[in-house]
N, C-alpha and C positions, 0 to 999 in steps of 0.2 A: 357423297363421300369426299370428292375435292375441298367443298365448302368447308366440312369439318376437319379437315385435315390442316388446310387455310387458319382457320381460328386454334387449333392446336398451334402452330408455328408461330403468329403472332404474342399466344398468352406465353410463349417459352419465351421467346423475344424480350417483352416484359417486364418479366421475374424475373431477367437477368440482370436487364439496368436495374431496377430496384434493391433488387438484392447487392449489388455492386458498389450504391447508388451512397447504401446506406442511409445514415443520417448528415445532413452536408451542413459546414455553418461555417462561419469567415466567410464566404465568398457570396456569386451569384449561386440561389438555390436554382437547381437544376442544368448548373455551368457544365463546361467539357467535361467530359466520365474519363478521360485518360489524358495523356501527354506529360511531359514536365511542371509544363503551367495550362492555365487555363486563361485566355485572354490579355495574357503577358503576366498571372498570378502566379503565385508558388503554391502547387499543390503538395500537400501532406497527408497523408491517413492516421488516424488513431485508432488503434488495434487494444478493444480492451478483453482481458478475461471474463468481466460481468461489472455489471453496473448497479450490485445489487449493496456490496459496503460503502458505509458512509464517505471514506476516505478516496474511492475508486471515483464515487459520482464528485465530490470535492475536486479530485484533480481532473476529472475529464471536462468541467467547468469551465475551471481556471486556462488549459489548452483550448477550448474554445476564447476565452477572453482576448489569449495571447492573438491567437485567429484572426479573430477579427482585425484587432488594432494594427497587426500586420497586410492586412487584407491577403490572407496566404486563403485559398482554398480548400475547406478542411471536409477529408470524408471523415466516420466514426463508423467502428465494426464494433459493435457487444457480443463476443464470444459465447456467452453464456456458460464460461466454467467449459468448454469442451474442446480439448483440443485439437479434434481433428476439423472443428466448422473453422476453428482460428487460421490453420492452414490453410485449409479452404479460399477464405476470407481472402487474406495474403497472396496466394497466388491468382484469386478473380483480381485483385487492386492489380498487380503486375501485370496483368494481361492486358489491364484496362490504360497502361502506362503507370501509375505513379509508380515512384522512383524513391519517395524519403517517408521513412514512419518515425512514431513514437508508438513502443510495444511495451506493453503490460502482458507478460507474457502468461500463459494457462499455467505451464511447467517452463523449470529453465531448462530439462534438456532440449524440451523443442528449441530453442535458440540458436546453436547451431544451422541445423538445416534452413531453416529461416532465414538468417545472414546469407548462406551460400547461395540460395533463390535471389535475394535481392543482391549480392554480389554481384551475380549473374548478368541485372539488369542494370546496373553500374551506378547503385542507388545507396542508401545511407539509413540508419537505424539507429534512435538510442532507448535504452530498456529501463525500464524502474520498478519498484514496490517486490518485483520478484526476479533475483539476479540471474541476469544471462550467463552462460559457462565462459569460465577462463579460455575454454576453446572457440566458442563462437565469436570470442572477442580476436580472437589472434584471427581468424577469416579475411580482419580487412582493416584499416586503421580508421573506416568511415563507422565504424559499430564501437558505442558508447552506452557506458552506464551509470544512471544520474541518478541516483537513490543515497539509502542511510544503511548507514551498517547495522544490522539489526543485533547484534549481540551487546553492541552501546544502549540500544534501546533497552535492553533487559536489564543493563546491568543501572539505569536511570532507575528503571521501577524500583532495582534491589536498594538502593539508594536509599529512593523515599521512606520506602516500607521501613528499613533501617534507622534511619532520623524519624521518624515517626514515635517507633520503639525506645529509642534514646530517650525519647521523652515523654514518657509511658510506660516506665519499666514495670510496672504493677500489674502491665496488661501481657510480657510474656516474661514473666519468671525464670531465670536462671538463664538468658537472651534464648527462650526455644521457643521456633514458630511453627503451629502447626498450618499446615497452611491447605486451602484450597487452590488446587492450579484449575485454570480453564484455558484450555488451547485453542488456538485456530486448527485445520487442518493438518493433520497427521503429515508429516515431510514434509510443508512447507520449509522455504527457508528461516522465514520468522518464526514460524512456530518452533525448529529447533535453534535457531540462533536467541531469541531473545529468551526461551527456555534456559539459554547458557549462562547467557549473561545476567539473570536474575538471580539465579543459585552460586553464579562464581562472588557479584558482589555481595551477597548473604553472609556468604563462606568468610571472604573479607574481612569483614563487619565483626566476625563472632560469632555468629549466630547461627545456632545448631535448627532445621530444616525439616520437620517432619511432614512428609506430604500424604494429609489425611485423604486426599480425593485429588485424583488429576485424571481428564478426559476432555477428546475434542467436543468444542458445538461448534464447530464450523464457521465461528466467525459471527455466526446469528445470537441474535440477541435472545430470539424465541427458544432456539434449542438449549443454549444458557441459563435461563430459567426456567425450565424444566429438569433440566440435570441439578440446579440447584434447590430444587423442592426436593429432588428425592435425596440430597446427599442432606439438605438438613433433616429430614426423617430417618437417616440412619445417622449423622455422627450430630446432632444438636449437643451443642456445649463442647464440643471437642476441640473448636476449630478456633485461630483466633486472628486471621485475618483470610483473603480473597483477592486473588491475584489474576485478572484475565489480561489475553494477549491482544487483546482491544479493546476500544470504550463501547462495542456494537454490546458484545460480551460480558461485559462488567457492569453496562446500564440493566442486563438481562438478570444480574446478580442481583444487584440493588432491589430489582422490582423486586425479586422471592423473597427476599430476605425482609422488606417491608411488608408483604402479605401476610409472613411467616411469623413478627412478631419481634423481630430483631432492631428493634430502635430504642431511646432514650430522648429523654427532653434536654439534655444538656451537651449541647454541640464547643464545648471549649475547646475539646480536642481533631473538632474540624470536621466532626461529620454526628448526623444524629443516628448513626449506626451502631449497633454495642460489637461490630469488628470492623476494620475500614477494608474497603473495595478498593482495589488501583487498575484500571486500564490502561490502555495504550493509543493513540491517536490523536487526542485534544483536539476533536471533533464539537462541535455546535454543543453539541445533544450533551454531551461530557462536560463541557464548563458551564451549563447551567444546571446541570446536576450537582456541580460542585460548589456553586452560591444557594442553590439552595439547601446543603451541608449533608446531599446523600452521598455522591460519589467523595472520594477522599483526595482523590489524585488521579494527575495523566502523564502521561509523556509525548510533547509534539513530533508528531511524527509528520514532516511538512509538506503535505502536497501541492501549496506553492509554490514551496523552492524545490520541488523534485518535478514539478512538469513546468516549471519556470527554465530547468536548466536541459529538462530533453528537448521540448520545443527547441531551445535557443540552438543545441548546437545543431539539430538539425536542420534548423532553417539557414545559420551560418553554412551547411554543407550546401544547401540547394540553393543558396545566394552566390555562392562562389569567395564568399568572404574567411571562411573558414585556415586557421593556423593551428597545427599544434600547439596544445598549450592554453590556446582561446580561452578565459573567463566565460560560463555558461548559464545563463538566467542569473547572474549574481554571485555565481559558487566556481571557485577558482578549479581548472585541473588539477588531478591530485597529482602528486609527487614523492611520496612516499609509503610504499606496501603496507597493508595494515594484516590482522591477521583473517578476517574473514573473504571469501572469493565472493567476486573474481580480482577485486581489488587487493589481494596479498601476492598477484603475479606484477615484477618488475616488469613484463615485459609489454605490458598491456595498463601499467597506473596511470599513464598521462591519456586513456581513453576512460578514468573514473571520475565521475563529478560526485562528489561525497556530501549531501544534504547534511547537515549535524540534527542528531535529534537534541530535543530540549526537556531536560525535566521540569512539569505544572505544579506546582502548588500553588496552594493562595498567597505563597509570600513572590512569585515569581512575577517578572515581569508580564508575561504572556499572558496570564489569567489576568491579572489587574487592566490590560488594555483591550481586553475581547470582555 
């Protein structure tokens, strides 16, 4: 009975550093599990929601790259979409000592609480791709957030879709779009911020919005084309353009809509689709979708310069080099409230690094050098 009770304590043992342990990169693998640093390194965690969209493994890449070149000590936690293992996560890392994250958070209310644990332990945070609350930001002046405003990013796609139309008026008569939406997830922030901003710049434009079909796939490519076999099986010919809130999503389009029989031989209009697809991320898989003239357009959504600028200021905190104001991965403190949170609070805009997105087309610079 001792024996077996012995090898129980040990495998808990274990599972603990492993699980704690995570995935480790910039440093020595299997360096110190806790402290500030690790052998005079700067330790950092990366806290992601999942690792399963294009854009999430892009940026948790690129924070490894940063990693290394700094020789900071990097753990990685993949949440797996659930927020109570993310907390989990978060408070095994504090226990273990580290002190500075970079959080991709599940949900932004968890933010909050999150800061006030790592307040606690007298440590440092900046958040992206899913915005922390205006209140978690006021916790502490060491919690930042380095993302894009996601209502810019919709109002880019309404953009394109719009100058497209401009010059194609034969393809919606009387400027009316009937349009398919495909969402991310239901309450995301993106999902309803760039929702906003695609309909407001439409509205803009002229151009009268009829939404034949709009419903989540979660981001997936798979579930995207599946919802779009069955919506061209009910409204075929109705529809005259496709709108998703990513390229995961919109390449998910593409494919139905080429099984389905929706193509042309004559791409002058920049896609050999008889309605154009627009995504969101300007992801790999998207711009060579769109040389080869399925996808129509993206909008970069930059996960570069968004774990370019949380890395930085967080490692500026745990360096001790850190100023108000600080320039971060390239992207200046913001300075003036915009209308989306958390960044529309005075009180809290010099802790927003504001990525800009960029609208893709083939005439854009960003497509012509990728």
């Amino acid at each position: 009975m001792k024996k077996i009770m012995m090898v129980l304590v040990v495998l808990l043992a274990v599972s603990s550093v492993l699980f704690a342990g995570g995935q480790r990169a910039g440093g020595t693998e299997g360096g110190s599990a806790g402290g500030g640093s690790a052998g005079g390194r700067v330790q950092i965690a990366l806290l992601m929601r999942n690792m399963d969209e294009q854009f999430l493994k892009d940026y948790s890449d690129n924070i490894r790259k940063l990693a290394a070149a700094q020789g900071v000590d990097l753990n990685v936690q993949d949440a797996r979409s659930d927020s109570a293992t993310q907390l989990t996560q978060l408070q095994t890392l504090l226990n273990q000592g580290y002190r500075y994250f970079v959080i991709i958070p599940c949900v932004s209310e968890l933010s909050e609480q999150m800061n006030q644990e790592i307040l606690a332990k007298g440590g440092a945070a900046a958040y992206s791709n899913i915005q922390p609350t205006v209140a978690s930001l006021k916790v502490g002046k060491n919690f930042f957030f380095a993302s894009s405003p996601e209502f810019v990013g919709g109002r880019y796609q309404g953009q394109i879709i719009a100058d497209y139309f401009d010059k194609n008026p034969d393809k919606a008569p009387g400027k009316v779009l009937n349009m398919i939406l495909i969402l991310g997830q239901l309450g995301h922030p993106a999902q309803v911020n760039r929702e906003a901003g695609l309909l407001a710049e439409l509205k803009t434009r002229g151009y009268t919005v009829n939404i034949i079909a709009r419903d989540t796939a979660n981001w997936t490519p798979d579930q995207s084309q599946q919802k779009m076999d069955a919506w061209i099986a009910a409204y075929r010919g109705r529809f005259n353009v496709v709108a998703a809130q990513n390229d995961g999503m919109a390449l998910g389009a593409v494919e139905s809509l080429i099984q389905n029989g929706f193509t042309k031989t004559d791409a002058s209009d920049g896609t050999i689709l008889t309605v154009p697809v627009l995504g969101i991320d300007a992801t790999g898989d998207a711009i060579n979708s769109m040389k080869e003239n399925k996808l129509y357009a993206t909008v970069l959504q930059d996960a570069v310069g968004q774990s370019a600028a949380a890395f930085d200021v967080v490692y500026q905190i745990a360096a001790g080099t850190y100023k108000p104001g600080n320039p971060a991965g390239g992207t200046p403190a913001a300075t003036t409230p915009i209308d989306e949170a958390p960044a529309n609070d005075a009180s809290v805009i010099g802790q927003c690094y504001l990525v800009p997105f960029v609208p893709v087309d083939k005439n854009s610079d960003y497509y012509k050098t990728h």
